[in-house]
C-alpha positions as CSV (number, residue, x, y, z in Angstrom):
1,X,107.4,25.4,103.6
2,X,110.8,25.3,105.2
3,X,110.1,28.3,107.2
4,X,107.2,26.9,108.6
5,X,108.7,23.7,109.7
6,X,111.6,25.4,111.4
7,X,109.3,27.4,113.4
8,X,107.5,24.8,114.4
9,X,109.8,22.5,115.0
10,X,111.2,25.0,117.7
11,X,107.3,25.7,119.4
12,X,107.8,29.3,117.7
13,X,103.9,30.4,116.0
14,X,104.0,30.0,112.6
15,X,100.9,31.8,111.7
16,X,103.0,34.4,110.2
17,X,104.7,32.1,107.5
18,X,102.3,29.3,107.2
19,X,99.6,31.9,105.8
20,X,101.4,33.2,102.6
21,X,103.2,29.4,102.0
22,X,99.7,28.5,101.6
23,X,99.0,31.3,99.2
24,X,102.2,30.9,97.3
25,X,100.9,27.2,96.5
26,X,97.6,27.8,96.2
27,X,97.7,30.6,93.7
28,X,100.7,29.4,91.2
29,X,98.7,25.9,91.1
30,X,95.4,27.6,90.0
31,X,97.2,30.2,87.8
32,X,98.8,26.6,86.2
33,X,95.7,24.8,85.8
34,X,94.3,27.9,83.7
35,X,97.1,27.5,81.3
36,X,96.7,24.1,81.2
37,X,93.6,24.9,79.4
38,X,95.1,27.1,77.2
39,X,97.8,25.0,76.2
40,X,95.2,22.0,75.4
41,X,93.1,24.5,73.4
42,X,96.6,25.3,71.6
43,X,98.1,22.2,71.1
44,X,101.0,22.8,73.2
45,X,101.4,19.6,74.8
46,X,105.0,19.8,75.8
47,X,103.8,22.5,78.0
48,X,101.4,20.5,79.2
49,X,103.1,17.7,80.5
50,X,105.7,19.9,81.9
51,X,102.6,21.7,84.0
52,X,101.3,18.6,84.7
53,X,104.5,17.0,86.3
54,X,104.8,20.8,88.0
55,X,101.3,20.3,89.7
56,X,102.4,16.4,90.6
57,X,105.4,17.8,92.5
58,X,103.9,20.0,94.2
59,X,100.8,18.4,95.3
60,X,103.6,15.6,96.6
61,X,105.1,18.3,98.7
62,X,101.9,19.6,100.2
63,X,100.5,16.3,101.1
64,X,104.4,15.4,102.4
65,X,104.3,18.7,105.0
66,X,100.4,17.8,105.9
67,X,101.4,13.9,106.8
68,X,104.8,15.7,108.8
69,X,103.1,18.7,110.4
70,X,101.7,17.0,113.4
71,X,105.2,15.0,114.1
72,X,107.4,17.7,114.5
73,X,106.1,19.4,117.0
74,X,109.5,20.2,119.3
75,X,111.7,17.6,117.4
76,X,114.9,19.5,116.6
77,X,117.6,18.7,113.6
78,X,121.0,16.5,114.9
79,X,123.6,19.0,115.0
80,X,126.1,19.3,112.9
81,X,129.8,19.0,113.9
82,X,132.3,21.9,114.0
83,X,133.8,23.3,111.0
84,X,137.3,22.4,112.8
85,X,136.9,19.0,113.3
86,X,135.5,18.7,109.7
87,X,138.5,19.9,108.5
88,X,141.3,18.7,110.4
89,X,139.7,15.2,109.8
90,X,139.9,15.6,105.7
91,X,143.2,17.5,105.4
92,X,145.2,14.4,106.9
């Protein structure tokens, strides 16, 4: 996800990244809701809500990057100061 929104950010393609971020969400989500099932079946229910806050968080981030992707098109971080100045200013 990160790779993805520095590339696009700077105009780069992102093709190449944004294909196996989607895969490593997809995948791990659907693998999780399998054992969800399994859990329930067992009784596990600590593992459950644990999954179930795991699938929250990440459904939080994907609809986050979707709502961001079309805004950041070309807008660049702040950047950050030089290590000197950081360090002359704290050692006084």
């Amino acid at each position: 996800l990160v790779i993805s929104f520095y590339l696009r950010r700077r105009g780069l393609p992102t093709l190449v990244a944004t294909l196996p971020m989607i895969l490593m969400l997809v995948m791990p989500a659907w693998a999780l809701c399998i054992n969800i099932g399994r859990w329930l079946d067992g009784g596990s229910l600590a593992l459950v809500a644990v999954a179930v806050v795991m699938l929250a968080v990440e459904a939080w981030m994907a609809v986050e990057g979707l709502l961001l992707w079309g805004r950041v098109q070309g807008v660049l971080e702040d950047p950050l100061p030089p290590l000197g100045a950081a360090y002359s200013e704290t050692s006084r």
